[in-house]
Backbone bond lengths (Angstrom), bond angles and torsions (degrees), N, CA, C in turn:
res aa  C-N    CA-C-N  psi(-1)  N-CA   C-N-CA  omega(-1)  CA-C   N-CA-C  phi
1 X - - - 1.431 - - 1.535 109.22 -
2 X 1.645 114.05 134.54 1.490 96.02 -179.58 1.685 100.73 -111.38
3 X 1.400 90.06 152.85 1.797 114.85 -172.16 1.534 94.47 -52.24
4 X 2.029 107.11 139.34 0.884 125.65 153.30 2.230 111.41 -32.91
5 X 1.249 99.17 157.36 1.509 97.29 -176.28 1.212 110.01 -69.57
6 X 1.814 112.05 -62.97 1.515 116.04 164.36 1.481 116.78 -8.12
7 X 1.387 99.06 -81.84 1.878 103.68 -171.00 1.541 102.26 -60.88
8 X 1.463 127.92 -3.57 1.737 117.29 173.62 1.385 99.59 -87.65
9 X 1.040 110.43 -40.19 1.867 117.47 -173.63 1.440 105.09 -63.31
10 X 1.374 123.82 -41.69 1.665 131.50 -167.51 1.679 82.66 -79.65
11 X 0.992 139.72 -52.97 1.673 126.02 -152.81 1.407 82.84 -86.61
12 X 1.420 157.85 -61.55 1.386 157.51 -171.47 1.662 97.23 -35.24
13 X 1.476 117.22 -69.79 1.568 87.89 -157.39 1.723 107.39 -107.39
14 X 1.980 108.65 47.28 0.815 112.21 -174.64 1.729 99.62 -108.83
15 X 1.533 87.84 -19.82 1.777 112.45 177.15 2.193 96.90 -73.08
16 X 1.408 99.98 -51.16 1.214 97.80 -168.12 2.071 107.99 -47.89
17 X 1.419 104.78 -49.67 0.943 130.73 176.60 1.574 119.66 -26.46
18 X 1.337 81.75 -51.34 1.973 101.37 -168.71 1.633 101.26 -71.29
19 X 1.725 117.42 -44.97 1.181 128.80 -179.59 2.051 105.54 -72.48
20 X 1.078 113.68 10.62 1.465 105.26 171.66 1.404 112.03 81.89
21 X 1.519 127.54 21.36 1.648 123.93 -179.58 0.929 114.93 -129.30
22 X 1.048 139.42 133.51 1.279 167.15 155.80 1.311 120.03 -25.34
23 X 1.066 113.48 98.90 1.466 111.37 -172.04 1.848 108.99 -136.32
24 X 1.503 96.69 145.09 1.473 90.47 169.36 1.973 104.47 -153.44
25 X 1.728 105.03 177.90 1.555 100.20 167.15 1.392 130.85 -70.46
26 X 0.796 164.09 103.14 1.979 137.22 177.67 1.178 113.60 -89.74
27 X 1.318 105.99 -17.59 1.760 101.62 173.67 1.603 100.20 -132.20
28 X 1.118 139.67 154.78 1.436 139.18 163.01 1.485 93.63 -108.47
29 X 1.708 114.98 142.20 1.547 107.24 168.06 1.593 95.67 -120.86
30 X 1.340 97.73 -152.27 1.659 124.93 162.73 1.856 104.94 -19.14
31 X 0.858 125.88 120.43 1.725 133.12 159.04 1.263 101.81 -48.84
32 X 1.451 117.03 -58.21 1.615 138.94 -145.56 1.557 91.72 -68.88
33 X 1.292 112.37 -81.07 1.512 123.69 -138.11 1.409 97.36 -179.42
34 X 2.042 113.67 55.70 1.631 119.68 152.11 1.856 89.53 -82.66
35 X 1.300 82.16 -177.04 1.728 106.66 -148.67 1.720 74.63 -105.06
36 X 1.181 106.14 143.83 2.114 123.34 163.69 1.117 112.23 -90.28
37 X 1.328 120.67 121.01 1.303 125.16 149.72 1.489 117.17 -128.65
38 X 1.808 98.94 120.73 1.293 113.14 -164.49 1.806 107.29 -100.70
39 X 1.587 134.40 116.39 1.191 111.20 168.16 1.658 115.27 -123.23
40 X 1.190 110.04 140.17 1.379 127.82 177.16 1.388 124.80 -76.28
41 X 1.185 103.83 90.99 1.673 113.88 171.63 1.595 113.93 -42.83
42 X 1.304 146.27 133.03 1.151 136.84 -172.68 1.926 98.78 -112.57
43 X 1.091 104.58 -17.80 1.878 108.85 166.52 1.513 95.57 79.67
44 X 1.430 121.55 36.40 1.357 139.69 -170.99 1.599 129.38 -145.54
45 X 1.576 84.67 -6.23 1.610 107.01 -176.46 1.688 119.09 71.47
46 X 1.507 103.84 11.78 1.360 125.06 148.30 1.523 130.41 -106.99
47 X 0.917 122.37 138.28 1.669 132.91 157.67 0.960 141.85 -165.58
48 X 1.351 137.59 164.06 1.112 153.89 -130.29 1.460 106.82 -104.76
49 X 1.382 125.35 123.62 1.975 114.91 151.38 0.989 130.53 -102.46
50 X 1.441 126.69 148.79 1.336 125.29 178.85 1.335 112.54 -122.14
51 X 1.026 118.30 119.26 2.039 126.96 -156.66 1.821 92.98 -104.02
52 X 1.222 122.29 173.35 0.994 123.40 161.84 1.540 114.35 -77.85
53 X 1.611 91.84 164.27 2.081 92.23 -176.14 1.148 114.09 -83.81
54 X 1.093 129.74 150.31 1.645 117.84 -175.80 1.515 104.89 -83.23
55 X 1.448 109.37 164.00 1.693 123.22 -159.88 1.340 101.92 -49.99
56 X 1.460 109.97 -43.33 1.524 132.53 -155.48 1.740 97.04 -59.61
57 X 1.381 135.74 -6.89 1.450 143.40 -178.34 1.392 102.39 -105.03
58 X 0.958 130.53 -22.92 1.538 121.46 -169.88 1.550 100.65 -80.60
59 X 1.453 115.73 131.45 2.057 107.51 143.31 1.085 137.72 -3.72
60 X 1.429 99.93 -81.63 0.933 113.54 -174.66 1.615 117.32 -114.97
61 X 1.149 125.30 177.80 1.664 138.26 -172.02 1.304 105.17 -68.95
62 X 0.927 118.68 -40.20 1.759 109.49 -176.72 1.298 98.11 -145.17
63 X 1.447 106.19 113.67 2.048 138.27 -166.09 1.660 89.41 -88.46
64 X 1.764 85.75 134.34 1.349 105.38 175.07 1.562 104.10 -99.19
65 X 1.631 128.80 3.08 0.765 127.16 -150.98 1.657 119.37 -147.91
66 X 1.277 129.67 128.32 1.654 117.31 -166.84 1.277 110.89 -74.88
67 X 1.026 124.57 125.10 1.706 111.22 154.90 1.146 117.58 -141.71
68 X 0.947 119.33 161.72 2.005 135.27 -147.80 1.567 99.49 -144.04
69 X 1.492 91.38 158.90 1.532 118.07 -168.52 1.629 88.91 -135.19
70 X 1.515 90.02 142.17 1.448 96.43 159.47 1.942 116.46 -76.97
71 X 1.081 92.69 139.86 1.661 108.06 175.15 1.525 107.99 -60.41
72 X 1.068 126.03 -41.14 1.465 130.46 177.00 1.502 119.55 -155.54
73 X 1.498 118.06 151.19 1.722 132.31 -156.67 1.646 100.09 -59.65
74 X 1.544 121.44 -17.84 1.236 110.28 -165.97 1.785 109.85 -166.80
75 X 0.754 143.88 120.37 1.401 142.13 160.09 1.438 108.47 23.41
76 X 1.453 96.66 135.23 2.344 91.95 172.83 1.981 75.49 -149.19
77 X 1.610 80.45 154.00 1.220 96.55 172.42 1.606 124.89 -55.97
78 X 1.333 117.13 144.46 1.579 111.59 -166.15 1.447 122.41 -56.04
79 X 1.162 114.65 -16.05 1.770 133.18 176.40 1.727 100.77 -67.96
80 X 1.240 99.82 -51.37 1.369 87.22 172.32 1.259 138.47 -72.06
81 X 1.882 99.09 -19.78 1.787 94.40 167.89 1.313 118.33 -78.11
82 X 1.632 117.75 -7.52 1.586 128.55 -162.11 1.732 96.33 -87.98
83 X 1.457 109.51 -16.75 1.345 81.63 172.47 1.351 110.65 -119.54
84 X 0.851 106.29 8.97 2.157 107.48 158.38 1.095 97.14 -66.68
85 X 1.312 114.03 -48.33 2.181 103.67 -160.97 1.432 89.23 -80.04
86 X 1.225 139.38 -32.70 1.618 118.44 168.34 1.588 108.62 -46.23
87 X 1.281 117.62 -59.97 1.050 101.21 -151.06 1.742 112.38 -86.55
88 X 1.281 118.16 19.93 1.214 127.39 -163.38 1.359 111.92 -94.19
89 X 1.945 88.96 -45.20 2.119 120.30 175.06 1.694 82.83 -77.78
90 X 1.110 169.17 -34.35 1.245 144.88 162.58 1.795 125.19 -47.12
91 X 1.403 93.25 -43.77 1.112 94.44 173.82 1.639 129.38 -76.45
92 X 1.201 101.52 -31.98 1.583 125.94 -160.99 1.727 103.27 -139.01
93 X 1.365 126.52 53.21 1.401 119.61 163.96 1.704 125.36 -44.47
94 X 1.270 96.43 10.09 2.124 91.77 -174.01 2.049 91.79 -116.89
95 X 1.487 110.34 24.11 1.414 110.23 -176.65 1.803 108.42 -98.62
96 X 1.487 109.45 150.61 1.183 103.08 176.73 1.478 102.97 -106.25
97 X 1.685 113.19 158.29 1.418 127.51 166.40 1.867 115.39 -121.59
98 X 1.252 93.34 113.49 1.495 109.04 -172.24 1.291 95.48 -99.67
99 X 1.597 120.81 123.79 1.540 132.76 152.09 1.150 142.78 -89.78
100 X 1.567 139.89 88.87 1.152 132.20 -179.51 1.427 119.86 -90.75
101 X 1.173 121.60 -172.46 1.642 121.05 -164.72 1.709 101.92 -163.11
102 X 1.530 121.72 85.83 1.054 141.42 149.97 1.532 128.42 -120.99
103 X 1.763 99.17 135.31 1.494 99.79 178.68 1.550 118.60 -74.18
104 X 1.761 110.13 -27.59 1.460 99.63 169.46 1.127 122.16 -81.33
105 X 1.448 125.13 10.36 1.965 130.71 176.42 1.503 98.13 84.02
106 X 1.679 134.40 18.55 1.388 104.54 -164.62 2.079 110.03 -73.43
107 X 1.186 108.07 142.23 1.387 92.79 173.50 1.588 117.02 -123.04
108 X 1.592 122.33 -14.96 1.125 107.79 158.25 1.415 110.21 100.17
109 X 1.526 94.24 -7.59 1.808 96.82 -175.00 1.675 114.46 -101.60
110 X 1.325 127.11 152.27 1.159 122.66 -175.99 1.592 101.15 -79.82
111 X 1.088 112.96 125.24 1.982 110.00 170.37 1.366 111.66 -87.87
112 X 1.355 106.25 153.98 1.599 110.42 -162.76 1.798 85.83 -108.70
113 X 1.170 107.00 136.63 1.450 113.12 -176.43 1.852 110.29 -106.42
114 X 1.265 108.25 142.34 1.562 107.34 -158.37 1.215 97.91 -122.40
């Protein structure tokens, strides 16, 4: 069974925490099972997103487990991540947006490799 999001989001930037970054909510979604979207402030007026992985990466049919893809190969200016997560809460208003704030990009998340 995979953990409500809430309790992924509370252990996510409780991990960030321990590693020294700054982390907070900007959006709260779904308790149950809203969708994560985590983006990395680079303190440069660039950063990074990390979207969820699509189904098509998991094992099995129904993932006990989160994993994320980066949104793009390398840093884009923050305007451009501001309007992915617009258009993401358009699509999907029950999604959360998690903000961290590192200059080396660390994010802490396992990437699902394709």
């Amino acid at each position: 069974m995979r953990l409500k999001s809430s309790i992924w989001v509370a252990a996510y930037l409780r991990r960030c925490q321990t590693e020294g970054v700054f982390g907070a909510v900007r959006k709260k979604g779904a308790e149950e099972a809203g969708a994560v979207f985590v983006k990395v402030a680079l303190m440069d007026g660039n950063a990074m997103l990390y979207v969820p992985a699509p189904q098509t990466v998991y094992d099995e049919g129904r993932p006990v487990e989160r994993l994320f893809v980066s949104a793009a190969p390398q840093p884009v200016p923050e305007p451009s991540v501001e309007e992915r997560l617009a258009k993401e809460l358009r699509f999907d208003p029950d999604a959360w947006i998690v903000e961290t704030e590192d200059r080396a990009g660390r994010h802490f998340l396992d990437l699902a490799k394709s």
